[in-house]
C-alpha positions as CSV (number, residue, x, y, z in Angstrom):
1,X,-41.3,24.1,31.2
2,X,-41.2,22.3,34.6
3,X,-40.2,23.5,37.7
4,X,-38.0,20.6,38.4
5,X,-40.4,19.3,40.6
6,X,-42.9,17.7,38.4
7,X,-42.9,13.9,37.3
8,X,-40.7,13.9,34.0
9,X,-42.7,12.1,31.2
10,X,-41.6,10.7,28.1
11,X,-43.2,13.6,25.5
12,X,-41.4,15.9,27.3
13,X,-38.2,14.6,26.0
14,X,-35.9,16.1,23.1
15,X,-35.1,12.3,22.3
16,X,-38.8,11.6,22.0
17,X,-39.4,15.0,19.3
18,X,-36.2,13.9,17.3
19,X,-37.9,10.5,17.2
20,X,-40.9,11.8,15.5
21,X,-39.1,14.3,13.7
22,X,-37.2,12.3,11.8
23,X,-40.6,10.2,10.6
24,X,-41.1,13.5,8.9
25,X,-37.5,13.6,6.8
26,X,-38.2,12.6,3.4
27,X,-35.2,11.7,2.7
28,X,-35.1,11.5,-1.0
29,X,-31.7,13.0,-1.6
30,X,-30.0,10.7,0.8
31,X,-31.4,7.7,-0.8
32,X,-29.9,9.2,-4.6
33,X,-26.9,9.7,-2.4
34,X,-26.5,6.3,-1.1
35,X,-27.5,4.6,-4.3
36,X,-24.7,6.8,-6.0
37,X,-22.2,5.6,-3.2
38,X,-22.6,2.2,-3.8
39,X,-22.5,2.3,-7.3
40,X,-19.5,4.2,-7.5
41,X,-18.0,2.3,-5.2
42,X,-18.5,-1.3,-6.4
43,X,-19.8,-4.7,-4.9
44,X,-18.3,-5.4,-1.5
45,X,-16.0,-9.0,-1.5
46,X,-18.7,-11.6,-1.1
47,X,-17.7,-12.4,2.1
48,X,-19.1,-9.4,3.2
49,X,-22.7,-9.7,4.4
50,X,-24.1,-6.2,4.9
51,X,-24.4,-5.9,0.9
52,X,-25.1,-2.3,1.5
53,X,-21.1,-1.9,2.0
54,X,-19.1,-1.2,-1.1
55,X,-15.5,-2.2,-1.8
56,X,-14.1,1.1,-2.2
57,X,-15.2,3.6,0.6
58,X,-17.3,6.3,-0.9
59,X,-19.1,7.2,2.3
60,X,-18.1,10.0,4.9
61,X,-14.6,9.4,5.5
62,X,-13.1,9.6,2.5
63,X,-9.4,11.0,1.9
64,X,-8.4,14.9,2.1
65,X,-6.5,14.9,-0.8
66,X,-5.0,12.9,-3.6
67,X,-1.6,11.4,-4.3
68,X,0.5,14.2,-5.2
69,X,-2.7,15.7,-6.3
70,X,-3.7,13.8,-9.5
71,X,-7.3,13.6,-10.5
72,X,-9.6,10.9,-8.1
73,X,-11.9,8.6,-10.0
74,X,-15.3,8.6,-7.9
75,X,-17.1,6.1,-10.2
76,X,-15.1,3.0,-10.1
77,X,-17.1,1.9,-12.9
78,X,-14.9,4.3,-14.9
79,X,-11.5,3.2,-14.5
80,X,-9.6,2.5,-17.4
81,X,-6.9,3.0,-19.7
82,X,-4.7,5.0,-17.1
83,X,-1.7,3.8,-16.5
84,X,-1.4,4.5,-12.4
85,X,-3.3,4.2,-10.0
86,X,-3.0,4.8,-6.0
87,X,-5.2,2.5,-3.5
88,X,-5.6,3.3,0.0
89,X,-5.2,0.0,2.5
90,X,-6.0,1.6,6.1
91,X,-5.8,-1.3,7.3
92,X,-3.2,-2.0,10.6
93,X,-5.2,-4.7,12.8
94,X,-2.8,-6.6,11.4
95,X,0.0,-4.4,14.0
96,X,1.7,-6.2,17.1
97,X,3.2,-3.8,18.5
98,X,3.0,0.2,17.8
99,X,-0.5,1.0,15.7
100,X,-1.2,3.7,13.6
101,X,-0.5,2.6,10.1
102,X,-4.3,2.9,8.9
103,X,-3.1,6.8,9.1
104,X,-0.6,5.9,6.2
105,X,-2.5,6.7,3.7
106,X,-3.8,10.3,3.9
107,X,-0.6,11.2,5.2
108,X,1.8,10.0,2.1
109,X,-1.1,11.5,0.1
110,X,-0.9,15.2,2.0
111,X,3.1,15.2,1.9
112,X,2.9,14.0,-1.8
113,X,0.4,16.7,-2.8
114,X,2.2,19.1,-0.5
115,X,5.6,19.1,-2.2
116,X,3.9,19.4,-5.7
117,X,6.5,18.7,-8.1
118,X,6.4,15.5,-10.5
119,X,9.5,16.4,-12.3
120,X,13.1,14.8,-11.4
121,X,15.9,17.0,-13.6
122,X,18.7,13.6,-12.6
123,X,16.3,11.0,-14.2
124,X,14.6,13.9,-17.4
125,X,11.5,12.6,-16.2
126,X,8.1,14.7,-15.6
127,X,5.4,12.1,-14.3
128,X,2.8,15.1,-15.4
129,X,3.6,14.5,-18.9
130,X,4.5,10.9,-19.4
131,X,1.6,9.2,-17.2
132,X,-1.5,9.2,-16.8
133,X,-2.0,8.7,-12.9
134,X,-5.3,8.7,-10.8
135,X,-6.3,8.1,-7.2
136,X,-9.0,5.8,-6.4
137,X,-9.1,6.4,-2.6
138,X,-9.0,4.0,-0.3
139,X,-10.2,-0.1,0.3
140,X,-13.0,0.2,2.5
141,X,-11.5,-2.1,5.2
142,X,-13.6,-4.0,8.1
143,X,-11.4,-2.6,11.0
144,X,-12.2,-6.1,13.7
145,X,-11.7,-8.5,11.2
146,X,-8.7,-9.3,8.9
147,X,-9.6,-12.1,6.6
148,X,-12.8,-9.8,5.0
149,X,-10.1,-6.9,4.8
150,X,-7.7,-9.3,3.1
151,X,-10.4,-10.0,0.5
152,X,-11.7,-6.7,-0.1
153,X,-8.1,-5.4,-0.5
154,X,-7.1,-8.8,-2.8
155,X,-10.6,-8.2,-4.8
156,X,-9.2,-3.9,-5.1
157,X,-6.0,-4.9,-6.5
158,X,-7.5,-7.4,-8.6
159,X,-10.3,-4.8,-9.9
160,X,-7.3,-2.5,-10.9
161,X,-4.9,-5.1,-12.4
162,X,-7.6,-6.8,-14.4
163,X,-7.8,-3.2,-16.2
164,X,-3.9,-3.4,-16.5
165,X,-3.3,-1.2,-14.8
166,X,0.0,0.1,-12.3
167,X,-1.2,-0.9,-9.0
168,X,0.6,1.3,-5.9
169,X,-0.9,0.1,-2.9
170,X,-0.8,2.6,0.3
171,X,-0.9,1.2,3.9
172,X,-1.7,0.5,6.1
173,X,0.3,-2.6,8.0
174,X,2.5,-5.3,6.5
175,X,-0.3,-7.5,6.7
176,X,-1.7,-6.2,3.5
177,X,1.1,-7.5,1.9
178,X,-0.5,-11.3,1.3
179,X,-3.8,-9.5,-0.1
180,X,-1.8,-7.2,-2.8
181,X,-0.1,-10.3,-4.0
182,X,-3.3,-12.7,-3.6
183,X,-5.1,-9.7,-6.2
184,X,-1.9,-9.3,-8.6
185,X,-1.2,-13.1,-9.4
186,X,-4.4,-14.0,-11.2
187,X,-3.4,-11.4,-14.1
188,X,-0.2,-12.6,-14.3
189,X,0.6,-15.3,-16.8
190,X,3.5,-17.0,-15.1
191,X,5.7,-16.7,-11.6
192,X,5.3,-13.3,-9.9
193,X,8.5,-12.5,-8.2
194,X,8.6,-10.3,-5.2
195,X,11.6,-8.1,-3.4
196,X,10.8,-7.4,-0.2
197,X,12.1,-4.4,1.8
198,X,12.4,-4.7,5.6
199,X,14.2,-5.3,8.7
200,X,12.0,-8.2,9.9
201,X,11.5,-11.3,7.9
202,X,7.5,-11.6,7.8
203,X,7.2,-14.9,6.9
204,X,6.0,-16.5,9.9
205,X,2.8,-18.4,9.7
206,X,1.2,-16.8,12.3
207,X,1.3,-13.6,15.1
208,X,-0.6,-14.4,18.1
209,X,-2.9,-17.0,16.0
210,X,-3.8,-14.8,13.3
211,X,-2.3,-13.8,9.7
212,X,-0.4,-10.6,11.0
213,X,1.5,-8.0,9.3
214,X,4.5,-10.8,10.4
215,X,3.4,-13.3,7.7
216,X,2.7,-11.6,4.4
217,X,4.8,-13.2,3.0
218,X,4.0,-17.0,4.2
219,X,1.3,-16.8,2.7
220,X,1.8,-15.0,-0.6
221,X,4.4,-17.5,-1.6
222,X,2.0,-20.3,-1.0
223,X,0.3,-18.7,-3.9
224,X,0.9,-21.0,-7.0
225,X,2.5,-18.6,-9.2
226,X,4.7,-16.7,-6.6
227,X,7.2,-19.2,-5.7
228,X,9.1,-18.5,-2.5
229,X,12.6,-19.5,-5.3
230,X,11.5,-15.9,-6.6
231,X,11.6,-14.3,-2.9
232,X,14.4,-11.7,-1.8
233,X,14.0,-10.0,1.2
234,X,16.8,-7.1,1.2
235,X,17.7,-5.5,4.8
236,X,16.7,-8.0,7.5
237,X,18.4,-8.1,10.8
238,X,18.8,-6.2,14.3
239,X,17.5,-7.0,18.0
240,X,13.9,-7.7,16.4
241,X,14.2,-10.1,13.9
242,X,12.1,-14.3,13.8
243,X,14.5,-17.3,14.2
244,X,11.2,-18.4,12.9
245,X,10.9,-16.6,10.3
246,X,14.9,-17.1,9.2
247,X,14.2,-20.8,9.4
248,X,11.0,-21.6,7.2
249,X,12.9,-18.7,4.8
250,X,15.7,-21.3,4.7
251,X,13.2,-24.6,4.5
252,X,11.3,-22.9,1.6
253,X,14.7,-21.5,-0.3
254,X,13.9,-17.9,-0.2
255,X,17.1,-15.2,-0.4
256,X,17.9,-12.9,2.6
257,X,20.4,-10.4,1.9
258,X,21.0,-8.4,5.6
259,X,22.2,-4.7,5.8
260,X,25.7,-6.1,6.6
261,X,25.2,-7.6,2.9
262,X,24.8,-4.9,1.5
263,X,27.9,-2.8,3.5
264,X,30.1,-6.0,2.0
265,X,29.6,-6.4,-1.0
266,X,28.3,-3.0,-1.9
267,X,24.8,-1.2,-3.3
268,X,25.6,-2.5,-7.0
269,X,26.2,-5.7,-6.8
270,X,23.5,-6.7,-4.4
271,X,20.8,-5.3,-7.2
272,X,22.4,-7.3,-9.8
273,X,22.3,-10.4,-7.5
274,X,18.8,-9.6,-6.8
275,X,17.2,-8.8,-10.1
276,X,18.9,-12.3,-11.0
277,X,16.8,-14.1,-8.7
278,X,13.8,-12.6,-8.6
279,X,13.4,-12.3,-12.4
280,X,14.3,-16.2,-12.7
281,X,11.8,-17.8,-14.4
282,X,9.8,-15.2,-13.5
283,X,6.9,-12.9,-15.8
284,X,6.8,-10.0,-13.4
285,X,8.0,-8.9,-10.5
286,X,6.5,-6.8,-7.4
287,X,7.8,-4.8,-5.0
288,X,7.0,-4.7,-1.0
289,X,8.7,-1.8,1.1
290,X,8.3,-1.4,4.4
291,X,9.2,1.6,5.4
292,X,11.0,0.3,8.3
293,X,13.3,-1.4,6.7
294,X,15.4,2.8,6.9
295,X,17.4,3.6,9.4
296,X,14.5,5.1,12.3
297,X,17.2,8.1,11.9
298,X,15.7,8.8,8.4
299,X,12.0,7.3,9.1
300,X,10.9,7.1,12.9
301,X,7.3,7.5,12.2
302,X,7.0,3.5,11.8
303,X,5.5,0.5,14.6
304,X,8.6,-1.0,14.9
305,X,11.8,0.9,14.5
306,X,15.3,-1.0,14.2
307,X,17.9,1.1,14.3
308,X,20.6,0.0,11.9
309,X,18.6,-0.2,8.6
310,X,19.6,1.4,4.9
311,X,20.3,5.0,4.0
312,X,17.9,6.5,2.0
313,X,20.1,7.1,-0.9
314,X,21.0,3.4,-0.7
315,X,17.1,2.9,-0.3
316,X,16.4,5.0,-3.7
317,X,18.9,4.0,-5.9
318,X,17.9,0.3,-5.3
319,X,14.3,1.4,-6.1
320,X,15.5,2.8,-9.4
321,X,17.4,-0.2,-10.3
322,X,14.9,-2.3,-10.1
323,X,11.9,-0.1,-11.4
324,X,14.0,0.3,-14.7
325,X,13.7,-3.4,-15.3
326,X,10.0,-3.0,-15.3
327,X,7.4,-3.6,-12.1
328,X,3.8,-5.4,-11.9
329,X,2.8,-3.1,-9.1
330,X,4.0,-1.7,-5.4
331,X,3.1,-1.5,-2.1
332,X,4.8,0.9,0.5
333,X,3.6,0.0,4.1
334,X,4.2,0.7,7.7
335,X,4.0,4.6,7.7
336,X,2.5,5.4,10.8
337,X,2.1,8.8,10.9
338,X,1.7,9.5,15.1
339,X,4.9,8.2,15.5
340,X,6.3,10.5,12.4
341,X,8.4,13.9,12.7
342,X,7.8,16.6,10.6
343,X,6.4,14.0,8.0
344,X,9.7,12.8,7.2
345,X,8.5,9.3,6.9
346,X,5.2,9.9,4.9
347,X,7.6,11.9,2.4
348,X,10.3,8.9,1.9
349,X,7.2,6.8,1.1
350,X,6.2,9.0,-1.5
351,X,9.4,9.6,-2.6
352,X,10.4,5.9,-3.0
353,X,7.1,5.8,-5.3
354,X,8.1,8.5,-7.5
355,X,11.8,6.8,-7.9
356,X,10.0,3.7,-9.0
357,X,7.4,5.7,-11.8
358,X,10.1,7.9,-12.8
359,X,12.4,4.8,-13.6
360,X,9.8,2.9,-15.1
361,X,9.0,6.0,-17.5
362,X,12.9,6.8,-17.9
363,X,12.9,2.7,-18.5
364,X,10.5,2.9,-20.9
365,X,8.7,0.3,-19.1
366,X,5.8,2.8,-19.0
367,X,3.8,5.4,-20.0
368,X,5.2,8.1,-22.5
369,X,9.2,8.5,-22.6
370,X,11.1,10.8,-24.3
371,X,13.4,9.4,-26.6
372,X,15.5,12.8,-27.9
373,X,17.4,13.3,-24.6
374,X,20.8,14.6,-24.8
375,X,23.4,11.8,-23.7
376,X,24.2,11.2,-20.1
377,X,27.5,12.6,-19.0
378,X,27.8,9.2,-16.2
């Protein structure tokens, strides 16, 4: 040991032992390990160029838990035949103003899990028993650059629509919102409409010279087969809101229906009016809500809050509504968890989920329903 006076030399160094210690490693089980993880994960999007990535993260970071704790599918390789299943999108470089969204994920999945119960006694619907729901974890997502995000999330979507089936996407930021549609419309034969829940337009071209979570929805109706004629947007306005976006929404012939709407002519008829256009000439139809689009009162765990947005009953029934008519797939985004309170905005993302399975089943639309229910009093 020296004295603290002799010259220090190299071989003296723990740095230099783990060096040559690790020569030693055999490593045989991390190589089965890592041949496991990419094969269970998938090929990466092909614009990926470290081929040693997958396109669904099996590596270290994977989730805590489950969505409301159904069964996770490890090997990709085999999905099939369910008739749900939960992606991940951590994705919030796409976030302009309060970050955090890439948290979105794990924390709808812990609340979900957390309040356990898949059963709704208003709707006589027990997901447990009339779906067969699985978590695939999450998109392994490129955090300093969007467009190979965009395509591994698209080419996730894609991989789980191809199978047919129920694709509910989990963000991450509104940016994901172009990639979920860019996946969906391939397997759909004909026009995809979308209903869009949020305070703020998002249908800019650009944020700050990129494809932000303020131009999902730009893009995705530049998609062939999801006409911007098949676009509602239900709850824009406030003190945050585009003249931009307002005006190429007008130019390209998309509805807006504002809160103030809604408070006029009432919760009813503004989902018939909506399920008229988005289902017009249309062979599915997918829904978009960003969780902001709530009163902050109701979900303040979000990176831009506006206060002045819908009631969570007015929220859920809406969800029902149009989940009974039958969905192509879901996205909720914009959770961001270290803005949250006691997970109040994590559980109204998972709840708005569950409203739109339950009314699918209850819809028959999918899965298992039961047909021998007693009549409904109202």
């Amino acid at each position: 040991m020296s004295d603290g006076n002799e010259r220090l030399r190299s071989e003296e160094l723990q740095g230099s032992w783990a060096m040559e210690a690790q020569e030693l490693l055999d490593g045989t089980k991390g190589k089965e390990r890592e041949e496991a993880r990419r094969a269970f994960g998938l090929e990466a999007a092909e614009t990926i160029r470290d081929r040693t990535l997958t396109l669904f993260n099996r590596g270290r970071r994977m989730p805590a838990g489950t969505f409301s704790g159904v069964d996770f599918v490890e090997d990709m390789r085999e999905l099939g035949n369910q008739d749900v299943a939960f992606i991940g999108a951590p994705y919030d470089g796409g976030t302009t103003f309060r970050p955090g969204t890439r948290f979105g994920p794990s924390a709808m999945r812990r609340i979900s899990s957390s309040t356990g119960s898949r059963f709704n006694p208003g709707m006589g619907v027990d997901l447990t028993e009339s779906l067969d729901m699985v978590d695939v974890g999450d998109v392994l997502i490129i955090p300093s650059n969007l467009e190979k995000s965009f395509d591994q999330i698209a080419m996730a979507v894609s991989y789980v629509a191809e199978r047919e089936i129920f694709p509910v996407v989990l963000g991450g930021d509104h940016a994901i919102g172009y990639p979920d549609v860019r996946g969906l419309a391939p397997y759909i034969d004909g026009n995809i409409g979308i209903i869009h829940f949020d305070r703020h337009s998002d249908i800019s071209e650009k944020s700050m010279d990129e494809r932000m979570h303020g131009s999902p929805f730009f893009h995705a109706t530049n998609i062939p087969n999801a006409p911007p004629a098949n676009l509602v947007q239900i709850g824009i306005g406030g003190w945050s809101g585009s003249r931009d976006g307002l005006k190429i929404a007008r130019d390209r012939e998309a509805t807006v229906i504002t809160v103030d709407d809604i408070d006029r002519y009432g919760v009813d008829r503004i989902i018939e009016y909506a399920l008229e256009i988005v289902w017009r000439n249309a062979k599915a139809v997918w829904i978009s809500f960003d969780i902001d689009v709530t009163d902050p009162a109701f979900a303040p765990g979000t990176g831009t809050p506006v206060p002045g947005g819908l009631l969570p009953r007015e929220l859920l029934k809406m969800m029902r509504a149009f989940g009974a008519e039958g969905l192509a797939g879901m996205e909720v985004v914009e959770v961001s968890p270290p803005y949250d309170q006691s997970d109040i905005t994590a559980l109204l993302g998972a709840q708005a989920i569950l409203e739109v399975l339950g009314a699918m089943v209850a819809g028959g639309k999918l899965g298992r329903r039961v047909d021998d229910l007693p009549e409904r009093p109202y």
